[in-house]
C-alpha positions as CSV (number, residue, x, y, z in Angstrom):
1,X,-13.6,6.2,-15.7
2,X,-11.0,5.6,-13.4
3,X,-7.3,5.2,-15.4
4,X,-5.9,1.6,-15.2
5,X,-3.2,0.9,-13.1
6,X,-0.7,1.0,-15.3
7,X,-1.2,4.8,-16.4
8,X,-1.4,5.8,-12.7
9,X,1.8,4.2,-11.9
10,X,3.3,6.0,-15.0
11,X,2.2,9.2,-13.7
12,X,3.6,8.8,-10.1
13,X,6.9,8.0,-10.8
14,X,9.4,11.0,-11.9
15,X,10.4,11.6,-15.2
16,X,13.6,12.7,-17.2
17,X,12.9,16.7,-15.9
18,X,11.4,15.8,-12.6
19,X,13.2,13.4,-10.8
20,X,15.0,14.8,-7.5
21,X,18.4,14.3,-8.1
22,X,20.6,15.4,-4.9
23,X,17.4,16.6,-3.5
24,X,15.5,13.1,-3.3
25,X,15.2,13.0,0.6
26,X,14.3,16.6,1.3
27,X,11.4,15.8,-1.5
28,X,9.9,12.5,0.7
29,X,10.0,14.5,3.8
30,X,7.7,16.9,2.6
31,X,3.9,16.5,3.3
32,X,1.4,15.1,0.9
33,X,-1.4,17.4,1.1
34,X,-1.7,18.9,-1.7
35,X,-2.5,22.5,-0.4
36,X,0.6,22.1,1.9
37,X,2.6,21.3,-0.9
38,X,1.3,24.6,-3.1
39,X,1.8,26.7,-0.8
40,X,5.6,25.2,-0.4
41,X,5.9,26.1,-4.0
42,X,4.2,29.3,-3.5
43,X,7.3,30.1,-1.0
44,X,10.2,28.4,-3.5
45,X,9.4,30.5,-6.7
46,X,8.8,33.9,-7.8
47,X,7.0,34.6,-11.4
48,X,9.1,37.0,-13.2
49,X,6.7,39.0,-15.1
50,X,5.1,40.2,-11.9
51,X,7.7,40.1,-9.3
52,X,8.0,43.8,-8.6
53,X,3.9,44.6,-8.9
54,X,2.9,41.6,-6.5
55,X,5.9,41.5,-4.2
56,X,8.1,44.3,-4.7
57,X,11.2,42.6,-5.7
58,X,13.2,43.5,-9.2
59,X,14.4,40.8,-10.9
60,X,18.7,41.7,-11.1
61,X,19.7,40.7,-15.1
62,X,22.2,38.5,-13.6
63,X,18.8,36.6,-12.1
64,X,17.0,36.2,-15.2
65,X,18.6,33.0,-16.5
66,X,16.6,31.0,-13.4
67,X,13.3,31.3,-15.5
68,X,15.3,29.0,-18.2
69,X,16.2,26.2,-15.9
70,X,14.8,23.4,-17.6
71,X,15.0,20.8,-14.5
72,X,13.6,20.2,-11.0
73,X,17.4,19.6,-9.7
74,X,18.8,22.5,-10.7
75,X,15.8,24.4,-9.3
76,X,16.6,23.4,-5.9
77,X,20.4,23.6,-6.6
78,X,19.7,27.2,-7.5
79,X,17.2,27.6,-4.3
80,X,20.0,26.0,-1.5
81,X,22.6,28.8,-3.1
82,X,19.6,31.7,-2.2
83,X,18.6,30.2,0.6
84,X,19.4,26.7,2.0
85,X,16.7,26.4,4.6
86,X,14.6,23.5,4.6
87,X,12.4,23.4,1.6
88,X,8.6,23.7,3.2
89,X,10.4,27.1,4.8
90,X,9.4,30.2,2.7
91,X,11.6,32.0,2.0
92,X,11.6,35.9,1.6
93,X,10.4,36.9,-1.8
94,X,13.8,38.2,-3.0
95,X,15.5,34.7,-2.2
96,X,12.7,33.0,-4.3
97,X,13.7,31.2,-7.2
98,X,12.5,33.5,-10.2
99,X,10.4,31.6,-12.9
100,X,6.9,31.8,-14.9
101,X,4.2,29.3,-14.9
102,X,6.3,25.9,-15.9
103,X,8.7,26.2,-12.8
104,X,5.3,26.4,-10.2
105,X,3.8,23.4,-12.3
106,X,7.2,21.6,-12.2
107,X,8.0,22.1,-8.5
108,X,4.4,20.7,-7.5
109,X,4.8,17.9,-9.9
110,X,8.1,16.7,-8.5
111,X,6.7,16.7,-5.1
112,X,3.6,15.1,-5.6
113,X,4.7,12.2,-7.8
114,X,8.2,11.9,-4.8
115,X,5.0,11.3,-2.5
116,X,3.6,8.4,-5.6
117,X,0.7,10.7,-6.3
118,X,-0.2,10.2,-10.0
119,X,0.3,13.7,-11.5
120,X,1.0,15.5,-15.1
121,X,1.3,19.0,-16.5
122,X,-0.9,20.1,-19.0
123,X,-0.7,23.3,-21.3
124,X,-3.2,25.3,-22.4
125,X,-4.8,28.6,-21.5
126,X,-6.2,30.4,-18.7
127,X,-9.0,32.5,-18.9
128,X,-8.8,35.0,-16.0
129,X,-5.1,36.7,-16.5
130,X,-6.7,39.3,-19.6
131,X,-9.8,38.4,-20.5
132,X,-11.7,38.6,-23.2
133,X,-8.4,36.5,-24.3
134,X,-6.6,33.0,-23.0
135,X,-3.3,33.5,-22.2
136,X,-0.7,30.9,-22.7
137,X,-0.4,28.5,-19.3
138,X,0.8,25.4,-17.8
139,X,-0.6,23.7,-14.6
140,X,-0.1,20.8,-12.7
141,X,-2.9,17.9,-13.0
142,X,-3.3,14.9,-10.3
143,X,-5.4,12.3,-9.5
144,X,-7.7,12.6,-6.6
145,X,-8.5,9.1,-5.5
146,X,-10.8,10.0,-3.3
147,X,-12.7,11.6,-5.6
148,X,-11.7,9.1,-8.5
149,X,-10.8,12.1,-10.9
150,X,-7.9,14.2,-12.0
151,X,-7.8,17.6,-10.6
152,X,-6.0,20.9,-12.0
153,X,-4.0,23.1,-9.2
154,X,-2.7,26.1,-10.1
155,X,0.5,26.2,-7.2
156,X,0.9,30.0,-9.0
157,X,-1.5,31.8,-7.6
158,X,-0.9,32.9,-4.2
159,X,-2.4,35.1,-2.0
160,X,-1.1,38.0,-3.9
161,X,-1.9,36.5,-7.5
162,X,-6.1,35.8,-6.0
163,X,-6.2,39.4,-4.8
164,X,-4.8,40.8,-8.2
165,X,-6.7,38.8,-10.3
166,X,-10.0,38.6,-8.4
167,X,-9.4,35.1,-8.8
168,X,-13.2,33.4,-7.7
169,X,-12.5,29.9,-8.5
170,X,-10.5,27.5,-6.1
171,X,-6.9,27.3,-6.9
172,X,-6.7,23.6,-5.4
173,X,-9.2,22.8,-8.2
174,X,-9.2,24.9,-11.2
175,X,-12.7,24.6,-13.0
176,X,-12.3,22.8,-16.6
177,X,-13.8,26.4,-18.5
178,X,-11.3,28.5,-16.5
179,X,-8.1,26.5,-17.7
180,X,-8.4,25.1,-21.0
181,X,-6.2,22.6,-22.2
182,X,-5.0,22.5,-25.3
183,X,-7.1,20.1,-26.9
184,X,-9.8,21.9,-26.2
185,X,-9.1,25.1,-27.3
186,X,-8.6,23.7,-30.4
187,X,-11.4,21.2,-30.9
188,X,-14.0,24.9,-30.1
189,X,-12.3,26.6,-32.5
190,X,-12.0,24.0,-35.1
191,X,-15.7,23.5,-34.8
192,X,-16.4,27.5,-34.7
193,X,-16.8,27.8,-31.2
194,X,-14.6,30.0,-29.7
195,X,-12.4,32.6,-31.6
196,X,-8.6,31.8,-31.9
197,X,-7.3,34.5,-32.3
198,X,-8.2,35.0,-28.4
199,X,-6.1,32.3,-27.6
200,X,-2.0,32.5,-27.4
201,X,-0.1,35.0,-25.2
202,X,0.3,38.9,-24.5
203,X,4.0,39.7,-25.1
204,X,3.9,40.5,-29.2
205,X,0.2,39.6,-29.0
206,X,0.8,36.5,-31.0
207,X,-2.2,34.5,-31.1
208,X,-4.0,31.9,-33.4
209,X,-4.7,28.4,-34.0
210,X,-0.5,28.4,-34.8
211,X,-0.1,28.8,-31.0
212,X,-3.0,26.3,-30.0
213,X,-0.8,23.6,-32.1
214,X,2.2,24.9,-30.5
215,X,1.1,24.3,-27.1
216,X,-0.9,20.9,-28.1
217,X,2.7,19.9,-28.8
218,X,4.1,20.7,-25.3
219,X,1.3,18.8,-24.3
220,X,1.9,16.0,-25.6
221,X,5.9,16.5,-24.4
222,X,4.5,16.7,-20.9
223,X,1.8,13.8,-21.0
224,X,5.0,11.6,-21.6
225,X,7.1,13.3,-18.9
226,X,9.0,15.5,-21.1
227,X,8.2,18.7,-19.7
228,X,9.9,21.7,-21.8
229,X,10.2,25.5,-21.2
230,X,7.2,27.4,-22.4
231,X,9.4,29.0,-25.5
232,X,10.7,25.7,-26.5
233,X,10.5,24.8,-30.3
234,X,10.8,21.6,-31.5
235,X,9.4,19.2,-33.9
236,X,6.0,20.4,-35.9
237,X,5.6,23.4,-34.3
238,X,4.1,25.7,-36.8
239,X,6.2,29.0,-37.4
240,X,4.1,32.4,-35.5
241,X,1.5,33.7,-37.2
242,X,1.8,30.9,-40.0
243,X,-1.5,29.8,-41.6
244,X,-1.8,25.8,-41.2
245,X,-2.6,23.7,-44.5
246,X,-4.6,20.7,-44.5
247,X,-2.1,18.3,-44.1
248,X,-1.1,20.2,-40.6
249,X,-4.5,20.8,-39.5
250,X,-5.3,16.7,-39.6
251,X,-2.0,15.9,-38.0
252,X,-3.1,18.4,-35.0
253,X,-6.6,17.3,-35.2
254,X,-5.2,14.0,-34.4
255,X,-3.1,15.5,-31.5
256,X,-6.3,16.9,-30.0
257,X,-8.2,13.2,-30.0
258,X,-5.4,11.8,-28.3
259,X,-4.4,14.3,-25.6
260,X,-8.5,15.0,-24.6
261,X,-8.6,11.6,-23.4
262,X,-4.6,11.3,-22.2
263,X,-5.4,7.9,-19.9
264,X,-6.6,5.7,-22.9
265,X,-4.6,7.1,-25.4
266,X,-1.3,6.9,-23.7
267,X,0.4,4.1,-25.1
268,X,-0.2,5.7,-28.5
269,X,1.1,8.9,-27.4
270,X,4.2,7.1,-26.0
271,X,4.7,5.6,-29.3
272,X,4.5,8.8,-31.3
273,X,7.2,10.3,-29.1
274,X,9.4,8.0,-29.4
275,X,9.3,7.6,-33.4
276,X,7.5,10.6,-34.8
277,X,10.0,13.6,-35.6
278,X,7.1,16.0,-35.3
279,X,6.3,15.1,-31.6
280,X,9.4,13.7,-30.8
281,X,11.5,16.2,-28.1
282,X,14.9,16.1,-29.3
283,X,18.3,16.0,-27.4
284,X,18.5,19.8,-28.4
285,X,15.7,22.4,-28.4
286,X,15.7,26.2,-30.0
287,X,15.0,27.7,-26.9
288,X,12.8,30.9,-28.9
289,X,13.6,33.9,-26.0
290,X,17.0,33.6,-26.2
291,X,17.4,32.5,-29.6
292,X,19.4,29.7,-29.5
293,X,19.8,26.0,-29.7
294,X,19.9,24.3,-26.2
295,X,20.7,20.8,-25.1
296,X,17.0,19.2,-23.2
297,X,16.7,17.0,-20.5
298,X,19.1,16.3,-17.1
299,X,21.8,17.8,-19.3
300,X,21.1,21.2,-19.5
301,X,22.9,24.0,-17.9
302,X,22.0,25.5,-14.8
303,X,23.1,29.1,-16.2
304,X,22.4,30.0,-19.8
């Protein structure tokens, strides 16, 4: 069912973390083709984890604060000091900004919804990085009117990333069982269908239906345009490897309802992120890698 118009509007226009700042104009000049503009991200940003395997370059410590910029601006601030070509340029893989998933899904988002294309990020899992497990991931999600659907992109996976990974599905449309969003991992698991301890992230192996509720949270920060880092912690999230009671597994049961069907339940979701503590992003996150409280939103620093 197509979303009303409303909720598309909502989509296209930036939010708090995407907006372009100084770097409107260079953002409307870019194409709106959606492969165009992955592959424009694809020569903007460099994952960190897998910088030196996939493209040779190590990440200088004096680097690593880029993968906690928090905001589309001070991406491309932090790109024009590396490099201040014109943005659909590539750059060379050592002048890329260096980042993990959120910054590919972030870049892509700003563009698309700079060109008025309905778009969102969603968190979940994807399927193909260690399998048998789901690692912890965020992509971008737009609306494909021509097709009358949203449609997952992964702007991550570059040539490099598909031949590493064997990747057999098409990036420009990531199939629904090889990206699961959050709500579904836990709905399958809730109803004994997939194991969740599969489900969470590599580094410390931490795992469990504690993560799924963790990242059903940053979903919901994302469906209303309050996209965090992946290691943010805020409101309800459960502490690792903590065993939810009852009371915590209805209120994320109710999280799931809303955030599987994200068009109709909007407003509601809206509502709960404005005036519920336990969704609610506030104006300072624990930002969990570097184990400290950080301000969230245009705010932030650039440099940690």
């Amino acid at each position: 069912m197509k979303p009303s118009d409303e909720v598309l509007e909502f989509f296209s226009l930036p939010g708090p973390m995407t907006g372009g700042g100084d770097h409107e104009e260079a953002l409307a000049a870019l194409p709106a083709d959606v492969g165009a503009l992955a592959a424009i991200v694809q020569g903007l940003a460099l994952h960190e984890y897998t910088a030196a395997m996939m493209h040779g370059v190590e990440i200088a410590p004096e680097r690593q604060f880029e993968s906690h910029i928090r905001t589309v601006p001070r991406m491309l601030d932090r790109l024009r000091t590396l490099d201040d070509r014109p943005l659909a340029q590539a750059r060379p893989a050592g002048s890329r900004l260096v980042g993990v998933c959120h910054h590919f899904a972030l870049l892509l988002l700003a563009m698309l919804r700079a060109k008025r294309i309905p778009a969102r990020a969603r968190w979940g899992f994807g399927a193909w990085f260690n399998p048998p497990f789901l690692e912890d991931h965020v992509l971008c999600e737009y609306w494909k009117a021509t097709e009358s659907r949203w449609v997952l992109v992964d702007a991550q996976l570059d040539e490099a990333w598909q031949r590493t990974q064997a990747i057999d599905f098409d990036v420009l449309d990531v199939p629904r069982d090889r990206f699961v969003i959050a709500a579904d991992a836990w709905t399958r698991c809730r109803e004994g269908h997939a194991d969740p301890s599969r489900f969470g992230i590599f580094q410390g192996n931490q795992r469990g239906m504690w993560f799924i509720a963790c990242n059903l949270l940053k979903d919901v920060a994302a469906l209303v345009k309050h996209e965090t880092l992946p290691w943010d912690v805020f409101g309800a999230m459960p502490a690792p490897a903590s065993i939810l009671d009852a009371g915590a597994v209805a209120f994320f049961d109710h999280l799931a309802l809303l955030t599987a069907a994200p068009d109709e339940a909007l407003p509601e979701l809206r509502r709960l992120a404005q005036s519920d503590e336990r969704v609610r992003v506030p104006e300072v996150v624990f930002n969990a890698l570097l184990g400290r409280a950080e301000p969230f939103g245009a705010t932030a620093p650039s440099r940690p």
